[in-house]
C-alpha positions as CSV (number, residue, x, y, z in Angstrom):
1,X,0.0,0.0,0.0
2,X,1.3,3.4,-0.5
3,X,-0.1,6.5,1.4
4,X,-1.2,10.0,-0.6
5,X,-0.8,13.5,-0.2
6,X,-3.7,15.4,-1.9
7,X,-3.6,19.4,-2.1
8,X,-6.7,21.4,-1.4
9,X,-8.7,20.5,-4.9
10,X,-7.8,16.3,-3.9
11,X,-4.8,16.2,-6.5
12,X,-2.3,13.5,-5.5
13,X,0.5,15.8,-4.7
14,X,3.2,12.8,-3.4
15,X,3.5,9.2,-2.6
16,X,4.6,7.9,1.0
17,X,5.6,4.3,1.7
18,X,4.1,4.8,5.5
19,X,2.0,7.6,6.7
20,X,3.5,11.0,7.0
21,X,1.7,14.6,8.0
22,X,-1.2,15.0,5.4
23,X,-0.6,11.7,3.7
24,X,-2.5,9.2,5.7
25,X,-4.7,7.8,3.2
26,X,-4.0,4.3,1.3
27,X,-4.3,3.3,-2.2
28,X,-2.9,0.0,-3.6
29,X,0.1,0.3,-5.8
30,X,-1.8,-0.2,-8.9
31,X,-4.2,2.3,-8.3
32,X,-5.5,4.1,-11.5
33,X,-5.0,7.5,-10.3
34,X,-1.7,6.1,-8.5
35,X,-0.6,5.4,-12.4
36,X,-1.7,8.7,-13.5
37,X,0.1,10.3,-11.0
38,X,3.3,8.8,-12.1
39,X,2.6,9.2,-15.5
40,X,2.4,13.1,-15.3
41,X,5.2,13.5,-12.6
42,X,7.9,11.0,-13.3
43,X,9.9,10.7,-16.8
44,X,10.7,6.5,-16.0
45,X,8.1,4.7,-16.9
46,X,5.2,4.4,-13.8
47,X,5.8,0.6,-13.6
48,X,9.2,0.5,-13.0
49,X,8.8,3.3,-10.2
50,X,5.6,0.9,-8.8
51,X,8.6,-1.4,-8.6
52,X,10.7,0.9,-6.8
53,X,7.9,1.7,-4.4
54,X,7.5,-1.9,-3.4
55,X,10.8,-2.8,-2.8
56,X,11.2,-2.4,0.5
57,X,8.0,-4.4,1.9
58,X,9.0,-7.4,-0.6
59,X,12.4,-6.6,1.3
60,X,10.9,-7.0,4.2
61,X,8.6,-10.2,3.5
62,X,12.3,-12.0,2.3
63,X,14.1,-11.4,5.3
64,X,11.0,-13.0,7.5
65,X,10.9,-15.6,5.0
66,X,14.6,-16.3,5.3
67,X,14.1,-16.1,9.4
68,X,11.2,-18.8,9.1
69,X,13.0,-21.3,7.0
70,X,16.1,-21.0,9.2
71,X,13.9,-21.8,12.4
72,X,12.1,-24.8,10.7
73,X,15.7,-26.2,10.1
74,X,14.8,-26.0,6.2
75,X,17.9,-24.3,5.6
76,X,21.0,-23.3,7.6
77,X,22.2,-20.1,8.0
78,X,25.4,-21.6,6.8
79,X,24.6,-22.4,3.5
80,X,23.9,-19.0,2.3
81,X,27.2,-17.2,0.3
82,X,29.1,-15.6,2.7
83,X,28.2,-12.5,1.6
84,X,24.5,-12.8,1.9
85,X,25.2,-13.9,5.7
86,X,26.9,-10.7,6.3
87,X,24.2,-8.6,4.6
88,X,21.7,-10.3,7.0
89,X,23.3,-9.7,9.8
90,X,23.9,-6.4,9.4
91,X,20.0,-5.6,8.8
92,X,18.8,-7.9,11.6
93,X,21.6,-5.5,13.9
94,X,19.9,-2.2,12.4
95,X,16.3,-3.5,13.1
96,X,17.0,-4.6,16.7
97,X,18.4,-1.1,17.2
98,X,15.2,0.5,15.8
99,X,12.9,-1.4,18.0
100,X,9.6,-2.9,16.1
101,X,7.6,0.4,16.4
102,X,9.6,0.9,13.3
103,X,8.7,-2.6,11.5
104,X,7.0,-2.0,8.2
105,X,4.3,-4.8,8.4
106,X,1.5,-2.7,7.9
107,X,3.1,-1.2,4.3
108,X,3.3,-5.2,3.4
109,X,-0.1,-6.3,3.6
């Protein structure tokens, strides 16, 4: 879901990926005025920055994934490229410092 800003005649004026001061409401990504939106305001073409948009909850949904078949024993944290394990690490660090007031589930469903 991404969250809206309208101005006073109820033109989308920006796009949020979690609510911010005047941009409370929701709209799913593929929203028709969403598209429009994006259309008139962004020279990429609107899909790609729908893709863009989206990539941190899918972010998100693949680091619990990752979590869940690690605690079923479906995979071992060991297997992944070194790399990876670094990289999830790092985030699982930076999200424990945050404190889950700041988890995005809400912007994932």
């Amino acid at each position: 879901m991404l969250y809206i800003e309208r101005d006073d005649a109820g033109n989308i004026i920006s796009l949020h990926n979690k609510p911010e001061p005047g941009a409370d409401e929701q709209k799913p990504i593929m929203d028709e005025e969403i598209l429009e939106f994006l259309n008139e305001h962004v020279d990429t073409d609107p899909r790609v920055q729908l893709l863009s948009l989206s990539d941190i909850g899918i972010i998100r949904i693949l680091e619990d994934l990752i979590s869940l078949l690690i605690r079923k024993n479906i995979i071992l944290f060991t297997e992944l490229p070194e790399e990876a394990q670094e990289k999830i690490r790092n985030r699982k660090r930076l999200r424990e410092k945050i404190g889950p007031e700041h988890l995005m589930v809400d912007d994932i469903l």
